[in-house]
N, C-alpha and C positions, 0 to 999 in steps of 0.2 A: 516228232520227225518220223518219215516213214522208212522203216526197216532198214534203216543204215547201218545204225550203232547197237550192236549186241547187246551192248551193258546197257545199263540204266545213265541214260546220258546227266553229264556233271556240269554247270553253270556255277562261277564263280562271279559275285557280282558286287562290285568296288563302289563304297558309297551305301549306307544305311537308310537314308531320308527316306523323300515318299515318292520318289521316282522309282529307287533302286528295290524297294518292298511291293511297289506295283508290278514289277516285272519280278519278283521273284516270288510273290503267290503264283502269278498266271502260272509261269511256267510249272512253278511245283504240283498246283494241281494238271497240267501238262505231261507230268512224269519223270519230270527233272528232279535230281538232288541239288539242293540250295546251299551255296556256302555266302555269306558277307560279310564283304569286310569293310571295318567303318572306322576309321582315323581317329574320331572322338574319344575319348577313353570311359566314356559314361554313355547313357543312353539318352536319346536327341527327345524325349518325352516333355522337356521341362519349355521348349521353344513355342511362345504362342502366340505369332502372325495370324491376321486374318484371312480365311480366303475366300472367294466369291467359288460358287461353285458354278457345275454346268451341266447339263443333263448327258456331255459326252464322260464328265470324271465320273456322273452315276454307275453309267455302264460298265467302265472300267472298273469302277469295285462292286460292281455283281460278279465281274469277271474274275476278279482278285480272288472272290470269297467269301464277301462282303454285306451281310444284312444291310440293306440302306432303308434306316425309317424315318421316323420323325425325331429320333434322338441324330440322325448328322450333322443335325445343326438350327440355325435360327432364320424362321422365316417372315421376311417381311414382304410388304405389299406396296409402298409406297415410294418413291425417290422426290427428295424436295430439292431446291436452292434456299441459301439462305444470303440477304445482303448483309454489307458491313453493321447494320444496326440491332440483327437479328432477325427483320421479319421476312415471313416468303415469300421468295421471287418470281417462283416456279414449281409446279408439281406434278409428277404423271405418274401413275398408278404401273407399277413395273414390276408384280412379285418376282421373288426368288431367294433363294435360300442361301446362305451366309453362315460358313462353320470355322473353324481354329486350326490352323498347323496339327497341335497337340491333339484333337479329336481324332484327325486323321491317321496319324501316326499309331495312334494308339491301335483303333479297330485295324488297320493293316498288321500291326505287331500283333495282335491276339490270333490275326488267318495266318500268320507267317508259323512252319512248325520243320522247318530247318534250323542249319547253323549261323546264330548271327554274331557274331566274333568284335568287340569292339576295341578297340587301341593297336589298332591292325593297321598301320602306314605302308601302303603300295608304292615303291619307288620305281618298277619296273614292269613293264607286260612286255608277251611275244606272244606269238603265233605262227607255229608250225603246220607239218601235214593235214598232221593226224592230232593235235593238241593245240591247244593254248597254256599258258603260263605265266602267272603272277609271281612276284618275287616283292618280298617286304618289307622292311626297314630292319629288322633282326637279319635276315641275312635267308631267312628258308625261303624255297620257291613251294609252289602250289599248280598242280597240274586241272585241268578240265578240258570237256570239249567247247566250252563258249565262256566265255568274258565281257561283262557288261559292264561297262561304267557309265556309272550313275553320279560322280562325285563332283557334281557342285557348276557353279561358276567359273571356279578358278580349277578345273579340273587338271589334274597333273596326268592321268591319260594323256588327256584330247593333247595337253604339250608333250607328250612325246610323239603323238603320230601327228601333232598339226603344229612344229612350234612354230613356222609361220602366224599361223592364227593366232590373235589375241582380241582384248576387248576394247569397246572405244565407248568411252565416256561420252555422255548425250548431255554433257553441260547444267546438270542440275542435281539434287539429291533428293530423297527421299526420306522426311523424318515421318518414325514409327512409333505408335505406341495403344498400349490398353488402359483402362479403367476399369473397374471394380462399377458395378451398377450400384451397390449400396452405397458409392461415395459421390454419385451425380447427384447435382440436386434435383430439386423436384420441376424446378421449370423448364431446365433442361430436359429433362427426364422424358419431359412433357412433349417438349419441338422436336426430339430427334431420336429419342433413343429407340422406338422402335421402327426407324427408316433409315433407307439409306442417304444421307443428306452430302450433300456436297454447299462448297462456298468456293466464292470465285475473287479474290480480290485482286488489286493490278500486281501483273507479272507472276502470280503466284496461282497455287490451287490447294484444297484441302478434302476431303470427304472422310467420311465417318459410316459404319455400321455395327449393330451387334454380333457378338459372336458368342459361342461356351465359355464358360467362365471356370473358375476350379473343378480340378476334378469333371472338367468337358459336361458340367452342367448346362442343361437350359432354361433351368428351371429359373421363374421370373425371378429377381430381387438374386440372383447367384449368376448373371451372364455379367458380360464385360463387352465395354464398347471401344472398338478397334478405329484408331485414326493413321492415314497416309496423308502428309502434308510434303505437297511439292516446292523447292525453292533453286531457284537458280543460284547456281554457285562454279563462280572461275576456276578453273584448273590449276590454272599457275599459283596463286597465293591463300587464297580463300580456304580449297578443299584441303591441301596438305595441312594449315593453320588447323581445322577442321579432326584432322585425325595423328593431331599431336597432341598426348600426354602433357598430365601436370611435371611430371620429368623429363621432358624433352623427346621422349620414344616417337618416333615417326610409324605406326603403323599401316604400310601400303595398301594392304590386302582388306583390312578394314578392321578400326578399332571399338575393340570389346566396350559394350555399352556402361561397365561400371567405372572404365579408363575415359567415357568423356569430360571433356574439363567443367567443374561451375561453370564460369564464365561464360561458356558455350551453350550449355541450359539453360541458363538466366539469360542469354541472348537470345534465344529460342524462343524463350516464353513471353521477354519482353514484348518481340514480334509477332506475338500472337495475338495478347496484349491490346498493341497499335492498330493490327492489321485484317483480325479474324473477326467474325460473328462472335456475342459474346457465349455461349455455345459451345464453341469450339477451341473457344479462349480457358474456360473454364478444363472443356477436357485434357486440352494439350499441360494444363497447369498442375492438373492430378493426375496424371499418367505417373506410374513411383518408379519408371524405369525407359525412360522412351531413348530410341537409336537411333542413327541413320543409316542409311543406303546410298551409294550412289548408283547412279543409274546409268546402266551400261548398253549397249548393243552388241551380239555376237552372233556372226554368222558361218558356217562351217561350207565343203563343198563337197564333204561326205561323212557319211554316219556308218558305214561298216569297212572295216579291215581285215580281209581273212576269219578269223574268227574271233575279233573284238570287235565290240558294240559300244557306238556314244549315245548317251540317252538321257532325255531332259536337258535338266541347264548346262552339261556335259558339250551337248551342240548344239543349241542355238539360246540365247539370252533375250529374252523380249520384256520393253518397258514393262511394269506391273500395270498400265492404264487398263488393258485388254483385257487381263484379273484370268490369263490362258494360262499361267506358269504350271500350275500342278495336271490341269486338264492338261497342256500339250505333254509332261511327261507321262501322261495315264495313257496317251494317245499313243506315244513311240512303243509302249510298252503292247500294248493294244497288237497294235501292228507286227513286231518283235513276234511273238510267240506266233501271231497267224502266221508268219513267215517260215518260222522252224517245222510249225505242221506240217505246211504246206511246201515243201522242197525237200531235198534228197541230198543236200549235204547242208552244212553249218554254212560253208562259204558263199552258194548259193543263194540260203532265206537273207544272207547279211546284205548282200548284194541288192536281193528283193525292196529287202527293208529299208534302204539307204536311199533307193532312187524314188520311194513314194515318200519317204518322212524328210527331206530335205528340201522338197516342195513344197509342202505343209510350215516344215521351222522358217521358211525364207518368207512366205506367204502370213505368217502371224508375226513375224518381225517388221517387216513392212506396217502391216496394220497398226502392227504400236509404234510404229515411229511415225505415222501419220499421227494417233493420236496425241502424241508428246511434242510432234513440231511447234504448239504453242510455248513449251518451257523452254526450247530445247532455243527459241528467239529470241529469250532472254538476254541475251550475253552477246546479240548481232545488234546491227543498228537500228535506230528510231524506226526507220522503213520497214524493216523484218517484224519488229514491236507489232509497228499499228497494223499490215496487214495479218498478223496472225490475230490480236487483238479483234476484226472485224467476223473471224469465224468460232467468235470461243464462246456462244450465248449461252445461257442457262441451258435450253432447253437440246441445244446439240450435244452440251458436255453430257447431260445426265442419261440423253437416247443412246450414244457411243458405247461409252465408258463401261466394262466391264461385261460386256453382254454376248451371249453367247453368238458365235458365227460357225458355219461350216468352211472349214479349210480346206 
């Protein structure tokens, strides 16, 4: 920032993940002092989702700090369909590159070389004149001049300065999970494992790609293959059923994947079973830990307050179809720091920041909820079915679906 702040200006930034280490490389290399604080009481390293990547998250972690080679992850060249029998329906030649939560997190934690503080619960922010301030579940407050929250979906920020806002379920979930390459077999191994394959059955959708494996491996025979299977599931009886304990625990927020019940796995897989490629039947069967998601939409009407900042899934939540979630928080973060450069007080660049990156969250939310309107008609009538049904061909899911746009 130019020549405002005497000291060495201070960012406190709520939330560990890869949103909130995006933006606090940038800034550190900026000339900010970093603090984070991250609710978890362990280190978020062990989490490994897959992500599509995108040439704008490249630039954000050169911006970060960030060596980006050929160890970020796994590159393929191909996108296929597969039908319910197994064979293909469809293919186009689509490279791009496909890396793991855990990859990412890691190389951002080795540029991060501030304070990162974990079992650190934020119950409270404010923003003053001439400061900002966190206050945390032990009861200390923490002073800076900016505050970024970066913390989640369900961020407890964004509800204190938006408790109007919340999220609205898009009527379907999301089951997740990995494999172990050593445990595919071989003729699986053969049709998919090194593409990105999608399957299309009625009402449903599935895809599949590789990613790092242990220890953010790429090395052949040590990667792991990453599935998102989509299923429609009611609100009222289904999804609570869904994220109830073999004790009866109702968890709202979402339940911990060792807390799903049998029953619901073995229901899982049965449907995979009946319904999937056998391919994908195979991997959803060896997955030694697969979750779900439901899937949300969350839109904000702003992203700065005085001298707190929402950022990532903080303010806006977009379906995973678009595969924008970590590129749109590399993106906010992006922007964030051009912003502080580039103006003459904290409330100013937030200001800056807020009125271009709420364009962009409202503009990628849209786009994934076009892409999701086929799941999302699930749960509507026969009519909603068959015409969403009429634009869901192989060959548009797989051109759409997860591919880079400019927003």
């Amino acid at each position: 920032m130019k020549g405002v702040l005497q000291k060495r200006p201070k960012a406190i930034v709520v939330g560990g993940s890869l949103g909130g280490l995006l933006a606090a490389n940038m800034l550190e290399r900026d000339g900010w002092d970093i603090e984070i604080f991250e609710r978890t009481p362990e280190a978020l390293n062990g989490r490994g989702a897959g992500i599509v990547t995108h040439p704008e998250l490249f630039d954000a972690l050169a911006a970060a700090g960030v060596v980006v080679d050929d160890s970020i992850g796994v590159r393929v060249r191909t996108r296929i369909t597969l039908s319910r029998d197994g064979t293909t329906v469809s293919d186009r030649e689509m490279p791009q590159t496909l890396t793991a939560w855990g990859k990412i997190y890691d190389v951002l934690g080795k540029a991060f070389t501030g304070a990162y503080r974990t079992g650190a619960t934020v119950t409270a922010v404010g923003s003053h004149a001439d400061h900002a301030v966190v206050t945390l579940q032990d009861g200390s407050t923490h002073r800076a001049d900016l505050v970024i929250a970066a913390d989640g979906f369900r961020s407890g920020v964004r509800e204190q300065l938006l408790p109007s806002v919340g999220l609205e379920y898009a009527g379907y979930i999301a089951w997740r999970g990995l494999v172990d390459e050593a445990q595919v077999s071989s003729g699986t191994h053969a049709a998919i494992f090194d593409k990105f394959a999608f399957c299309l059955p009625p009402h449903e959708q599935i895809l599949g790609y590789p990613v790092a494996g242990d220890g953010n491996s790429i090395e052949p025979g040590r990667r792991r293959y990453n599935f998102v299977w989509y299923r429609a599931t009611r609100e009222d009886d289904e999804l609570p059923d869904l994220l109830t304990d073999a004790s009866g625990k109702y968890w709202a927020n979402g339940i911990p994947p060792g807390l799903i019940r049998p029953d619901v796995l073995d229901d899982m897989e049965n449907a995979a079973t009946e319904r999937l490629a056998p391919q994908f039947a195979e991997i959803v069967a060896k997955a030694p830990q697969p979750l779900f998601q439901p899937i949300f939409d969350l839109t904000v009407p702003r992203m700065g307050f005085g001298r707190i900042a929402l950022l990532g899934d903080a303010a806006f939540v977009a379906r995973p179809h678009c595969g924008m979630g970590v590129t749109k928080a590399a993106g906010d973060a992006m922007a964030l720091a051009a912003a502080l450069a580039g103006h003459q007080s904290v409330e100013a660049a937030l200001e800056a920041y807020s009125t271009e990156r709420v364009q962009v969250g409202q503009a990628i939310v849209e786009h994934a909820r076009h892409l999701g309107a086929y799941m999302q008609a699930q749960l509507k009538s026969e009519k909603d079915r068959e015409m969403a049904e009429r634009y869901r061909t192989p060959e548009a899911v797989m051109r759409e679906t997860a591919v880079s746009r400019r927003f």
